[in-house]
ZAMARMI-503244 format. One record per residue: residue in one letter; chain; y, x, z of N, C-alpha, C in turn. Coordinates in Angstrom, 3 decimals. Each point is the difference from the previous one (the first is absolute). Last residue first. Layout:
% ZAMARMI-503244
   residu   chaine        n.y        n.x        n.z       ca.y       ca.x       ca.z        c.y        c.x        c.z
        A        A          Y          X          Z          Y          X          Z          Y          X          Z
...
//
This chain:
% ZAMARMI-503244
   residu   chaine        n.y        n.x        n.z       ca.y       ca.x       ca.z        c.y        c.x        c.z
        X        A    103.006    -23.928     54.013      1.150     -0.293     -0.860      1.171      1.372     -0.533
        X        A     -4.106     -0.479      2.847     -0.050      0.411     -0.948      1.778      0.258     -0.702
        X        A     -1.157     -1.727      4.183     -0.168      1.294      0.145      0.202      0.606     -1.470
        X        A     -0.003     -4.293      0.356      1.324      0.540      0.569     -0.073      1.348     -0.240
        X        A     -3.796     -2.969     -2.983      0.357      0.389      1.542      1.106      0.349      0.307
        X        A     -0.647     -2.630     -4.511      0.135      0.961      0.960      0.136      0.065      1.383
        X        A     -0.580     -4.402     -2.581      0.824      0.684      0.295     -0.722      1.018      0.382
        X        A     -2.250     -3.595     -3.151      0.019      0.757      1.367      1.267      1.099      0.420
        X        A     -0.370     -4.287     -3.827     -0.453      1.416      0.128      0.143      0.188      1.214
        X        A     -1.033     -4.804     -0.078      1.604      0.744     -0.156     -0.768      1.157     -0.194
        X        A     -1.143     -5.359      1.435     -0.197      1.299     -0.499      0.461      0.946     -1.265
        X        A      0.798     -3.380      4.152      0.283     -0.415     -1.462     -0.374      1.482     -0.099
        X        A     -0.310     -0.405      4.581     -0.185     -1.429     -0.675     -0.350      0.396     -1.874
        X        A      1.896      3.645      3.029     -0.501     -0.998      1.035     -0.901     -0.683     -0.464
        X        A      0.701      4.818     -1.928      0.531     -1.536     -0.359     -0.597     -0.798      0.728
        X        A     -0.296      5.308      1.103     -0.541     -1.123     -0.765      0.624     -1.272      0.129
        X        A      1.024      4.126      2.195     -0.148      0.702     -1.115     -0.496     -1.094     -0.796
        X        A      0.762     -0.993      4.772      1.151      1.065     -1.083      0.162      0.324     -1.376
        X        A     -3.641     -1.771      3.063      1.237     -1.143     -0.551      1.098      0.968     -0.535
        X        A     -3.706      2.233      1.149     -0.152     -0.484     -0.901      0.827     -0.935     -0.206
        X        A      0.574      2.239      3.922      0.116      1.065     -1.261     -0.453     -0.901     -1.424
        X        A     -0.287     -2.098      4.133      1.417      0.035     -0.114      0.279      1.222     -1.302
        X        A     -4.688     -0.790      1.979      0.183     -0.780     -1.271      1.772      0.434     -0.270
        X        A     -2.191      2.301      2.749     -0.160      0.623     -0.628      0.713     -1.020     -1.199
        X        A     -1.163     -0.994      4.586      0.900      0.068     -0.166      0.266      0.844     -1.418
        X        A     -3.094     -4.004      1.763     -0.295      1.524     -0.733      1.917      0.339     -0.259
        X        A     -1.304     -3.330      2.717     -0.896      0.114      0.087     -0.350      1.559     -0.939
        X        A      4.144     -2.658      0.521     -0.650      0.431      1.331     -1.004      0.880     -0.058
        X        A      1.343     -2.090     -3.779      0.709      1.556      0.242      0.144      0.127      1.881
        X        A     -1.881     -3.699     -1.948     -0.457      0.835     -0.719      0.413      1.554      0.344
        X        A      2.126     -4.223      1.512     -1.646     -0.051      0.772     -0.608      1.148     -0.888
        X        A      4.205     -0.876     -1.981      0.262      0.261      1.333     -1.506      0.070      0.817
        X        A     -0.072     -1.648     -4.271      0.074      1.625     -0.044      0.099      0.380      1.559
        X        A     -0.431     -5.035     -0.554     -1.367      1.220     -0.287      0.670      1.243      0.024
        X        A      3.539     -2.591      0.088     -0.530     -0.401      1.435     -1.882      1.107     -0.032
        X        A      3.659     -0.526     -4.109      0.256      0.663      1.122     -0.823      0.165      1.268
        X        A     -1.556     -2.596     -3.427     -0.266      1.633     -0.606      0.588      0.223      1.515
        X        A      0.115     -4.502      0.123     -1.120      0.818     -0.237     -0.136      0.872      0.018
        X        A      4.286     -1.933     -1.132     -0.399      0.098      1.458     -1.493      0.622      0.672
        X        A      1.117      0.006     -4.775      0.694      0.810      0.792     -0.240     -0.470      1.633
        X        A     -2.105     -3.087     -2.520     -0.305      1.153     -0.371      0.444      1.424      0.484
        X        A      2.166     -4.707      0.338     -1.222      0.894      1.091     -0.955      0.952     -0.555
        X        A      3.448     -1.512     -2.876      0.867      0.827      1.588     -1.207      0.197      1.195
        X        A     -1.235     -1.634     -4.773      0.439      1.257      0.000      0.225      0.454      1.605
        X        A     -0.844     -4.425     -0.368     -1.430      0.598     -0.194      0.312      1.695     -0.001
        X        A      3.716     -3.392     -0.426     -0.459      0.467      1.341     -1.287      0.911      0.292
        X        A      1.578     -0.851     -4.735      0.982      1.159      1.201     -0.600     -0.010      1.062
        X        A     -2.421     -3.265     -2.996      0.068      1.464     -0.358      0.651      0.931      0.989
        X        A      0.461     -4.284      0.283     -1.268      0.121      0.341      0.070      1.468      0.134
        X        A      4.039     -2.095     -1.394     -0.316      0.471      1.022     -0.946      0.179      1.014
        X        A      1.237     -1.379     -4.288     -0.124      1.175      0.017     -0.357      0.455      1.508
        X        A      0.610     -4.550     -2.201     -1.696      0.688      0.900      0.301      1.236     -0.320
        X        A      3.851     -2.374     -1.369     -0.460      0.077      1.526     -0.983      0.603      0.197
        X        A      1.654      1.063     -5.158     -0.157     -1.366      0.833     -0.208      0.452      1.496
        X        A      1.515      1.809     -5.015     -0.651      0.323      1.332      0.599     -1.023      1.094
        X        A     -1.333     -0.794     -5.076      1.349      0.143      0.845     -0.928      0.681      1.213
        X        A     -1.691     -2.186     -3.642      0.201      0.649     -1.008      1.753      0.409      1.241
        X        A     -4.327     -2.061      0.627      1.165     -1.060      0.334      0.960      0.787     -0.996
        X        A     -4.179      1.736      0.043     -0.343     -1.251     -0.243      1.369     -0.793      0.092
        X        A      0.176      4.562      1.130     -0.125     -0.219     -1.364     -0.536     -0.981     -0.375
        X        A     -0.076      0.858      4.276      1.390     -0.010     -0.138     -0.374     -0.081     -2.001
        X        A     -3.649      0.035      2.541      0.739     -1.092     -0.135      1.200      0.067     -0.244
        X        A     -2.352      3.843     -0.582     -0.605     -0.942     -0.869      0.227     -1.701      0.013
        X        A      1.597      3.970      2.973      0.876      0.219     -0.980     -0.867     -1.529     -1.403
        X        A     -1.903      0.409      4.845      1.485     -0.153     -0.430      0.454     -0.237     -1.079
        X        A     -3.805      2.519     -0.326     -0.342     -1.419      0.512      1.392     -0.962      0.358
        X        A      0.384      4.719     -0.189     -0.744     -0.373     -1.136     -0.442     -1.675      0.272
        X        A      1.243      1.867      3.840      0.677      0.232     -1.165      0.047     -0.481     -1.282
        X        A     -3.794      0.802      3.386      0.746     -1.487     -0.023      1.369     -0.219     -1.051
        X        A     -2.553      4.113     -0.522     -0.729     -0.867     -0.205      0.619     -1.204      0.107
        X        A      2.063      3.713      1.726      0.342     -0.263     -0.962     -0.868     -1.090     -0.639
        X        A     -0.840      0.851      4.178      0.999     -0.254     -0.147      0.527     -0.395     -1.126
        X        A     -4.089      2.722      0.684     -0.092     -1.352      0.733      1.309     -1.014     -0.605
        X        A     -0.059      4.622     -0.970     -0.568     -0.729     -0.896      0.003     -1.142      0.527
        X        A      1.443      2.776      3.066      0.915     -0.673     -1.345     -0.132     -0.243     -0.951
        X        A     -2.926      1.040      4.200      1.298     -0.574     -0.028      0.747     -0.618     -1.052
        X        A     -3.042      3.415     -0.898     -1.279     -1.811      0.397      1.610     -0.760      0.541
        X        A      1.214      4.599     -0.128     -0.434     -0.225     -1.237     -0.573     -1.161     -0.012
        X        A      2.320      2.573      3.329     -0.735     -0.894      0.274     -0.147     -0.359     -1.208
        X        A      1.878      3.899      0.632     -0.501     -0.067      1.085     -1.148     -1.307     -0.015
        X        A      1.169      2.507     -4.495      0.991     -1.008      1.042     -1.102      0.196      1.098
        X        A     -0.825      2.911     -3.033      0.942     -0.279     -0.897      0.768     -0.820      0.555
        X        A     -4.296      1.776      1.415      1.110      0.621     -0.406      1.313      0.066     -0.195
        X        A     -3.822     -2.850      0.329      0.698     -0.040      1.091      0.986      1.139      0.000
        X        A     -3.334     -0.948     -3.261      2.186     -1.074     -0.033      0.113      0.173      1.356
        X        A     -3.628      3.777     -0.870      0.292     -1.213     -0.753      1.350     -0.534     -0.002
        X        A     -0.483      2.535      4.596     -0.585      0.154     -1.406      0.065     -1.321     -0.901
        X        A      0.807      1.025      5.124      1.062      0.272     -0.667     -0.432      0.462     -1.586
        X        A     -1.791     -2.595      4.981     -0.500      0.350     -1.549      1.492      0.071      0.306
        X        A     -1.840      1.623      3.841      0.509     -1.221     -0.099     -0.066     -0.200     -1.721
        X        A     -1.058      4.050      2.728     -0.368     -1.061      0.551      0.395     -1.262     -0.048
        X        A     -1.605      4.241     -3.299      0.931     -0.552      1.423     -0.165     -1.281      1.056
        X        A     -3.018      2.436      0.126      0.917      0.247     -0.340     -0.063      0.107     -1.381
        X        A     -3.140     -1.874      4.929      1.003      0.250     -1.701      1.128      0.754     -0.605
        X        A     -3.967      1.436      3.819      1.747     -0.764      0.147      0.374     -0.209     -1.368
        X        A     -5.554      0.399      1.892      1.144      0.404     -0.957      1.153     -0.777      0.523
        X        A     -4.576     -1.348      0.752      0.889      0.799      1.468      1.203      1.053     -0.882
        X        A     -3.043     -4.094     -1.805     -0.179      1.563     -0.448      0.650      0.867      1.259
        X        A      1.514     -4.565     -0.290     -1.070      0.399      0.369     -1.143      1.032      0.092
        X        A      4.541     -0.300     -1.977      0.095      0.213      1.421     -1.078     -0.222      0.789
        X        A     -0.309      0.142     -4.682      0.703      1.237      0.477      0.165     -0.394      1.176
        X        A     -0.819     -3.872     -2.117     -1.435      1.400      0.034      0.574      1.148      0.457
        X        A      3.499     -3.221     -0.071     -0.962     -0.273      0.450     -1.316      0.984      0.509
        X        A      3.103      0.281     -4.035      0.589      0.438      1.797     -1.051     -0.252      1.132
        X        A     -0.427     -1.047     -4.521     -0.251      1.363      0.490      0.368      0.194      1.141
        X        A      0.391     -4.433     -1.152     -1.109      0.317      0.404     -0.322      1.495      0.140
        X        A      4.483     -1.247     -1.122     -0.833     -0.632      1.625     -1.286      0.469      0.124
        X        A      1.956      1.114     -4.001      0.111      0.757      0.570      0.005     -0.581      1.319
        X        A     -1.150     -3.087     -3.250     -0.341      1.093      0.001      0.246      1.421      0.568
        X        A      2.129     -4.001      0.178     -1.147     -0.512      0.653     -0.792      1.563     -0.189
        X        A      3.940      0.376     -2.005      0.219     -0.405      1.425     -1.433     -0.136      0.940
        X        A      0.510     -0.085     -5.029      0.160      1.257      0.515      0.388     -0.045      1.194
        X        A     -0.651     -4.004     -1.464     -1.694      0.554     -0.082      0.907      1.464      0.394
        X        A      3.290     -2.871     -0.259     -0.615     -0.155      0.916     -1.490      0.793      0.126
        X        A      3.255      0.670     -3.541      0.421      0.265      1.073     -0.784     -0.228      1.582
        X        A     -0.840     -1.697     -4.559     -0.409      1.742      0.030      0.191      0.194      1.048
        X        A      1.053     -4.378     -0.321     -1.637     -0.068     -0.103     -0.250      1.472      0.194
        X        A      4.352     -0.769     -0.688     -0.141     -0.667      1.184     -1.754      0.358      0.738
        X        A      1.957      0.301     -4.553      0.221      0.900      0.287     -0.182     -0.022      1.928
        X        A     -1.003     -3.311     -3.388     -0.673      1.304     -0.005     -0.111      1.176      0.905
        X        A      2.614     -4.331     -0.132     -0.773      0.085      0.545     -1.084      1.058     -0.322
        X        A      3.830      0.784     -1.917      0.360     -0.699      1.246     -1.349     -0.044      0.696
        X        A     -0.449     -0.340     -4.126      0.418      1.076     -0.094      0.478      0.448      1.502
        X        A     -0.042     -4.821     -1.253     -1.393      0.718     -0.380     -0.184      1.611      0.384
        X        A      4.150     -2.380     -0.351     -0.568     -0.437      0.885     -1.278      0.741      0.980
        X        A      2.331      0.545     -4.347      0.463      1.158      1.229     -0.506     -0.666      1.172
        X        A     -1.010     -2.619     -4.001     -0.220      1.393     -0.216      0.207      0.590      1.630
        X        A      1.922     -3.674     -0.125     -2.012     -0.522     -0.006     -0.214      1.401      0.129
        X        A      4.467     -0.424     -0.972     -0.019      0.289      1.299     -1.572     -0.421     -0.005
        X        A      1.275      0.087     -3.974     -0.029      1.364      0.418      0.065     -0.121      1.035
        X        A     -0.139     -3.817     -2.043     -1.495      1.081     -0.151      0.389      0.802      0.385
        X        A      3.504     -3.010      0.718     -1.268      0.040      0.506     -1.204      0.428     -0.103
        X        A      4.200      0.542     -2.279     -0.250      0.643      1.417     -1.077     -0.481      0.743
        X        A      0.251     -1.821     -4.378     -0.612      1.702     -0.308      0.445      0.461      1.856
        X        A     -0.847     -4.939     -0.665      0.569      0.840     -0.534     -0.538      1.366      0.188
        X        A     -1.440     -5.352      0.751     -0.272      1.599      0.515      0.886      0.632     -1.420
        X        A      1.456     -5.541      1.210     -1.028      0.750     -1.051     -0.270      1.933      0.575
        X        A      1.806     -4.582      3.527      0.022      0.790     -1.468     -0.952      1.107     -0.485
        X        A      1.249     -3.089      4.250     -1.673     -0.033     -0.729      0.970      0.565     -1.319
        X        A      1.903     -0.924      4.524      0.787      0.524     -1.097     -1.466     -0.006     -0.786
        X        A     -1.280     -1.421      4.205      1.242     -0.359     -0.031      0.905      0.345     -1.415
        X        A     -3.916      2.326      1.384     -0.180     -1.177     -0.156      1.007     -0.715     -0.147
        X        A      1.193      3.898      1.047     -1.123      0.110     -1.627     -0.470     -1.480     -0.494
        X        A      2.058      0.896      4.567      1.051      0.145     -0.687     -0.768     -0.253     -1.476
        X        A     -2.741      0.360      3.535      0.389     -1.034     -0.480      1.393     -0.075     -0.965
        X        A     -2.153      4.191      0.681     -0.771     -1.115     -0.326      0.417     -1.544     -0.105
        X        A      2.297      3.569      2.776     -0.022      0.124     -1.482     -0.811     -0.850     -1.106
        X        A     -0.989      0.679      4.582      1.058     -1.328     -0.276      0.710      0.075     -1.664
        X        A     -3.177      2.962      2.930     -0.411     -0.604     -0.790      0.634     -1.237     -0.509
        X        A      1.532      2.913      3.348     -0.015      1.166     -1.245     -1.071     -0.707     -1.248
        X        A      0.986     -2.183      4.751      1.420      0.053     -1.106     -0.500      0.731     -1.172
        X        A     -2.902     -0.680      3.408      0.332     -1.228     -0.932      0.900      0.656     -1.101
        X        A     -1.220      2.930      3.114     -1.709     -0.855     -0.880      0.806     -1.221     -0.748
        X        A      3.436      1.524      2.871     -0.147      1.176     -0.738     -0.913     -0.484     -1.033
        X        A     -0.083     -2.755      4.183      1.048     -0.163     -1.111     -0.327      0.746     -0.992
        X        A     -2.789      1.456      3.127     -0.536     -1.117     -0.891      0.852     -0.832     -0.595
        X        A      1.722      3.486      3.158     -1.117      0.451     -1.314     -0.476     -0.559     -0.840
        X        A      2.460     -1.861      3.485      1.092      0.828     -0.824     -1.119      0.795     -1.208
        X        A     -1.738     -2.608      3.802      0.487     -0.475     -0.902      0.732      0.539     -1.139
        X        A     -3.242      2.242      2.992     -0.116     -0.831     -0.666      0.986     -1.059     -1.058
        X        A      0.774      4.181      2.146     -1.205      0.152     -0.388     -0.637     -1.132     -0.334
        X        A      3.962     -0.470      1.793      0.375      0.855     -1.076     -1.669      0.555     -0.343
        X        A      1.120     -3.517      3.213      1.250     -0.198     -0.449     -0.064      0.836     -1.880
        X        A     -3.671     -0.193      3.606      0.352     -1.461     -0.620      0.823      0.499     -0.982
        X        A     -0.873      3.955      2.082     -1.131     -0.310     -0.329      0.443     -1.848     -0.552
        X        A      2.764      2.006      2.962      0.319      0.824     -1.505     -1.276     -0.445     -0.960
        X        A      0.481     -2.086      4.507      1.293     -0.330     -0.698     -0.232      0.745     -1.377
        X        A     -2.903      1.847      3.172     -0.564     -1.847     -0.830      0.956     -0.716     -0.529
        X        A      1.529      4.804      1.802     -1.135     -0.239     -1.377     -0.290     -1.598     -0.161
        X        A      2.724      0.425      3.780      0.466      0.165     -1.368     -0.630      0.367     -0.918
        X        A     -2.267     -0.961      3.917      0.268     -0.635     -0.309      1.122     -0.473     -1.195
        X        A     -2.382      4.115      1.882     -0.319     -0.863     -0.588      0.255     -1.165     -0.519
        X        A      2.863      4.375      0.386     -0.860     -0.850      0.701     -0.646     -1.095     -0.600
        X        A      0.272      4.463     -2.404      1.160     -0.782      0.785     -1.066     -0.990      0.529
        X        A     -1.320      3.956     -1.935      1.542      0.241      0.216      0.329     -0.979      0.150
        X        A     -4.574      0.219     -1.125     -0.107      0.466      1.102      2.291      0.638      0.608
        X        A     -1.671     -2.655     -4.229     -0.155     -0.725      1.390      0.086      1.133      1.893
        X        A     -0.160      2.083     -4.786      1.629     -1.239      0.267     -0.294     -0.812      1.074
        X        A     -3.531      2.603     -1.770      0.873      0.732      0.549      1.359     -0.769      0.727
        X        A     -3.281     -2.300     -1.640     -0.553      0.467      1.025      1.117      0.654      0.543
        X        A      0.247     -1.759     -4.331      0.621     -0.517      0.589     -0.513      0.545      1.752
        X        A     -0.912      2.698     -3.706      0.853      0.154      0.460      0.343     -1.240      0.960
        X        A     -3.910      0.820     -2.003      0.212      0.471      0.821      1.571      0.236      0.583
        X        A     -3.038     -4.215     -2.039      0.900      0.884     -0.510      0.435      0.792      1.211
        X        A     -3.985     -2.688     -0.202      0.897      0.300      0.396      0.767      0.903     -0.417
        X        A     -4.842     -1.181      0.461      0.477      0.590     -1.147      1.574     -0.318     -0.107
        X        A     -3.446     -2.009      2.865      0.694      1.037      0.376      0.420      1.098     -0.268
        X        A     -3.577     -2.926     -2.721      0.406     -0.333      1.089      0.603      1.239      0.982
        X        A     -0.157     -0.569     -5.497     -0.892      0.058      1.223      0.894     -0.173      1.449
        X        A      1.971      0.406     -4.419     -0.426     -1.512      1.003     -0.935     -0.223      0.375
        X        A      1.721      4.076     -1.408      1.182     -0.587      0.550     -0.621     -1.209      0.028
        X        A     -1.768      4.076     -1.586     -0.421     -0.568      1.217      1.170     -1.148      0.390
        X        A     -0.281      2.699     -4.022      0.216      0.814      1.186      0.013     -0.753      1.464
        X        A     -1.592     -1.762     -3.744     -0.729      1.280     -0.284      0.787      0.976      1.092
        X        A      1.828     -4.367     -0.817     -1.311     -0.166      0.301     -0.468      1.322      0.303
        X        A      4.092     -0.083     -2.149     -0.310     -0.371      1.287     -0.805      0.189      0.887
        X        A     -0.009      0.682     -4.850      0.529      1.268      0.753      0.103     -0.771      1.579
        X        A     -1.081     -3.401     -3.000     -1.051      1.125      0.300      0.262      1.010      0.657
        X        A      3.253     -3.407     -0.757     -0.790     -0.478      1.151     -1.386      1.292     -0.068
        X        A      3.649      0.646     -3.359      0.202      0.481      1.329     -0.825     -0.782      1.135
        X        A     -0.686     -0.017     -4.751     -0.025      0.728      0.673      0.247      0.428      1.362
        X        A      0.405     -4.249     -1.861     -1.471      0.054      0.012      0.050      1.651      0.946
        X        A      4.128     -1.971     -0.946     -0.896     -0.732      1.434     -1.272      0.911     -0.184
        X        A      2.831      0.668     -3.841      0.164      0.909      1.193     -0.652     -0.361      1.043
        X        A     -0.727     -2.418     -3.720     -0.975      1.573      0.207      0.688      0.277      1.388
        X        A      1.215     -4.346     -1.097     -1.081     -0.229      0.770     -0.740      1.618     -0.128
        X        A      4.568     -0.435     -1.730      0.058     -0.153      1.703     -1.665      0.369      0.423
        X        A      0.864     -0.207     -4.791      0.304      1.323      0.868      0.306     -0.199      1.227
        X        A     -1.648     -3.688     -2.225     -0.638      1.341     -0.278      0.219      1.008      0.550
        X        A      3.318     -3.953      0.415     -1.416     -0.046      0.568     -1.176      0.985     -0.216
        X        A      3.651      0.245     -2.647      0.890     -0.217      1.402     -1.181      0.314      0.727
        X        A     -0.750     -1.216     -4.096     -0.058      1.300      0.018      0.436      0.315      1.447
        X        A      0.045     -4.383     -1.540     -1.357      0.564      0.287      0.254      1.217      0.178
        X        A      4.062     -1.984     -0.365     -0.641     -0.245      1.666     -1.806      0.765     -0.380
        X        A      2.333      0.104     -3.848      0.597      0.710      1.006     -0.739     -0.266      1.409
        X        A     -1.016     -2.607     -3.365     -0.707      1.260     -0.134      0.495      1.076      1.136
        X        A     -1.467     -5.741      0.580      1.425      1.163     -0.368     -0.112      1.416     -0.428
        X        A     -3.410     -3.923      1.113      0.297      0.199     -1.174      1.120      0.665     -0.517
        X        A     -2.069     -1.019      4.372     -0.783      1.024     -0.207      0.235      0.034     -1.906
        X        A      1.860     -3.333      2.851     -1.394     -0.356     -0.696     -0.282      1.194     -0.646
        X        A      3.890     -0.524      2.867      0.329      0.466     -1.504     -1.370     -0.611     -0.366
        X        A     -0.324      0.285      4.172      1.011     -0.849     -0.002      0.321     -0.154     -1.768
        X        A     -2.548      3.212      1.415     -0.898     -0.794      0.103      0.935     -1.249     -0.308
        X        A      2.037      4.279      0.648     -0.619     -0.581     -1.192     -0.863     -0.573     -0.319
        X        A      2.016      0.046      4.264      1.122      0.150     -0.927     -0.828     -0.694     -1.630
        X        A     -3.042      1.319      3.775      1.034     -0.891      0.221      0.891     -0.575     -1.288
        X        A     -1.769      4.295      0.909     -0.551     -0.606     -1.158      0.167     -1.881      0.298
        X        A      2.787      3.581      2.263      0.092      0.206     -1.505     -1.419     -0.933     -1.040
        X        A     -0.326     -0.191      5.121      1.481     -0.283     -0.704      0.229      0.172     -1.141
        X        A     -4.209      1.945      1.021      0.500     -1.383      0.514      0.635     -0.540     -0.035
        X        A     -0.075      4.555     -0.313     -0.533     -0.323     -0.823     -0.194     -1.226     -0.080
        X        A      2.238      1.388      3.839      0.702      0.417     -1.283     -0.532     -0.491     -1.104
        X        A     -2.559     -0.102      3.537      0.882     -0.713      0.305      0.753     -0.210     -1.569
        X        A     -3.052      3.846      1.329     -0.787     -1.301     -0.616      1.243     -0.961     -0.013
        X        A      0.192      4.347      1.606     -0.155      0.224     -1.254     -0.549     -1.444     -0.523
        X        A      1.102      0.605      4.624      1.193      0.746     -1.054     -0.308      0.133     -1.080
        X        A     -2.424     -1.302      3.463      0.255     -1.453     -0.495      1.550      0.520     -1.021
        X        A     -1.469      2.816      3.751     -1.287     -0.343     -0.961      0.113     -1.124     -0.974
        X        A      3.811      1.786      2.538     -0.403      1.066     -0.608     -1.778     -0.551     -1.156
        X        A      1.713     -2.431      3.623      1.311     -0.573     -1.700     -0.591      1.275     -1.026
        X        A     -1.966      0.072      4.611     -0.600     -0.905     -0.635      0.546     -0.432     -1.508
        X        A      0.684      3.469      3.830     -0.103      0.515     -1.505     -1.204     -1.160     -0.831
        X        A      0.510      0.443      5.033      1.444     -0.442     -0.643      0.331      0.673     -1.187
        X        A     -3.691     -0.828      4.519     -0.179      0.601     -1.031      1.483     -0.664     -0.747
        X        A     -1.830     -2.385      3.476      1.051      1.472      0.610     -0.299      0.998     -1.394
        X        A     -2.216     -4.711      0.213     -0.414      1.308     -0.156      0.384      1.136      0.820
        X        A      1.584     -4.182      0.081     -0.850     -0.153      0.584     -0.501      1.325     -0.072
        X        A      4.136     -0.434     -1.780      0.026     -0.351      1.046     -1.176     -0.218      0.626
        X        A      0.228      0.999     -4.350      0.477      1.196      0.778     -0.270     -0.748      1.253
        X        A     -0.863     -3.202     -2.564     -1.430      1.082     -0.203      0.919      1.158      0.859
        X        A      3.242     -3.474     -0.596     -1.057     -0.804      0.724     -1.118      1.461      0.156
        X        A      3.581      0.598     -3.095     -0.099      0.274      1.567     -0.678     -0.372      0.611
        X        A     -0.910     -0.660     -4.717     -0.206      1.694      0.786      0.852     -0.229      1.571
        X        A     -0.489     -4.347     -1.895     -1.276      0.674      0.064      0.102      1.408      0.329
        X        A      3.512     -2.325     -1.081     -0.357     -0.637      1.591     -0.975      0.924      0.169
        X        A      2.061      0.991     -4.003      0.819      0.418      1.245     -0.932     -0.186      1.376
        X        A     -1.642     -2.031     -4.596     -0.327      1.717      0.630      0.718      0.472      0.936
        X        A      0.974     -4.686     -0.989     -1.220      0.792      0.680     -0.608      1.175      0.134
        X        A      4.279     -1.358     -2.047      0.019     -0.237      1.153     -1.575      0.162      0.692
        X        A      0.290      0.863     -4.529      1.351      0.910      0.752     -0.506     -0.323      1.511
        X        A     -1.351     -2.835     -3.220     -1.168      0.873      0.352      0.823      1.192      0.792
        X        A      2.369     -3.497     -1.148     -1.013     -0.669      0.853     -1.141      0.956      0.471
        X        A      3.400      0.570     -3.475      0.352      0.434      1.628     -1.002     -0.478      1.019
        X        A     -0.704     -0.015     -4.589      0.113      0.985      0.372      0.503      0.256      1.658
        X        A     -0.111     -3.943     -2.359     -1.164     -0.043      0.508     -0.041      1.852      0.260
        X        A      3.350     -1.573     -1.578     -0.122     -1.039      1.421     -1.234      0.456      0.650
        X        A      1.717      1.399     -4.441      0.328      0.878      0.891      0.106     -0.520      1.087
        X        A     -1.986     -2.226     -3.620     -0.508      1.523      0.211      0.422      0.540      1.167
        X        A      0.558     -5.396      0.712      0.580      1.245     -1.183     -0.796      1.173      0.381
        X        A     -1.854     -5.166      0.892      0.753      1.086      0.615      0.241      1.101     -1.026
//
């Protein structure tokens, strides 16, 4: 069987398997736990297929298996595969429609459409396999910015985790934080800073098969869709955010959604 036969083979059971676990559980942030391991699986797939003797595909595989590494810890540490560690928004979303069009949205797009995505943004890989040429200079510099990428992802999340936990002690303290949401460090600079490092990471990963075929090829469209739910993401969290602190509609004003940007002036200022 081909690399990419046996990729689907594993495609198709992580599908069965996270709906099968939502559906008994009622819990539905099973793709969410199996979001940092899958990917890394597929891509080593690929260069296992290569006999782990391609350089590109090895490097391919390095920087997939850090980002997995980091992001299954930041997981973990915020509880996400402990039990009824649930992403809070799909709660929210369930409580707006009926049930039986969530178990339509839950097959259709929390599982399948997500775990397409797990595939596609590691399909670049086979493209690498498929074209086995020699690493060029764009490929050290997308390794480079790869790397850099995931740095910046790693700052972004500890300054997150880190002002949770102040937050935290402050509300057990019988204190009202303030503020009350981070607007420091890179959060300064974009609303969602861990967003678009995330992103650009697969990017970079893209761009390392497109420089194996020496063309931009189909598996771009790992990368975009991964982008458009990203935005679908951002929009749907801020909206549950600016319920909750109406103060934030002053910080989307003045800060870069996604891609981090100098800070606009207040109005008042301007």
């Amino acid at each position: 069987m081909s690399a990419f036969g046996v990729c689907l083979w594993v495609f198709a059971g992580t599908c069965a398997g996270c709906w099968l676990l939502s559906v008994i559980t009622r819990e539905y942030s099973w793709v969410d736990r199996i979001w940092s391991l899958v990917p890394v699986a597929y891509v080593a797939i690929f260069a296992g297929a290569a006999g782990f003797a391609d350089a590109r595909l090895n490097v391919m595989l390095a920087l997939v298996a850090l980002w997995g590494a980091r992001l299954t810890f930041n997981f973990a540490r915020k509880g996400g595969y402990a039990r009824g560690g649930e992403d809070y928004r799909w709660a929210v979303l369930r409580a707006k429609m009926r049930p039986g069009l969530f178990q339509l949205f839950n097959l259709f797009f929390i599982t399948i459409y997500q775990n397409v995505i797990l595939l596609l943004i590691a399909l670049p890989a086979w493209t690498a396999l498929e074209h086995r040429t020699p690493l060029g200079a764009g490929d050290v510099a997308a390794a480079v910015l790869g790397l850099a990428f995931l740095a910046g992802e790693t700052v972004a999340d500890q300054q997150q985790w880190n002002f949770h936990r102040w937050k935290a002690r402050e509300q057990q303290a019988g204190r009202t934080p303030e503020p009350r949401f981070l607007q420091r460090g890179l959060f300064r600079f974009s609303r969602h800073p861990n967003f678009f490092f995330e992103q650009a990471q697969w990017w970079m990963v893209f761009l390392l098969g497109a420089f194996a075929a020496a063309a931009v090829t189909w598996t771009i469209a790992g990368a975009v869709l991964l982008t458009l739910l990203f935005i679908g993401s951002t929009v749907f969290t801020e909206s549950i955010t600016r319920g909750r602190y109406p103060e934030y509609a002053q910080y989307q004003r003045r800060t870069s959604p996604i891609v981090p940007w100098w800070p606009r002036r207040a109005a008042g200022r301007a």
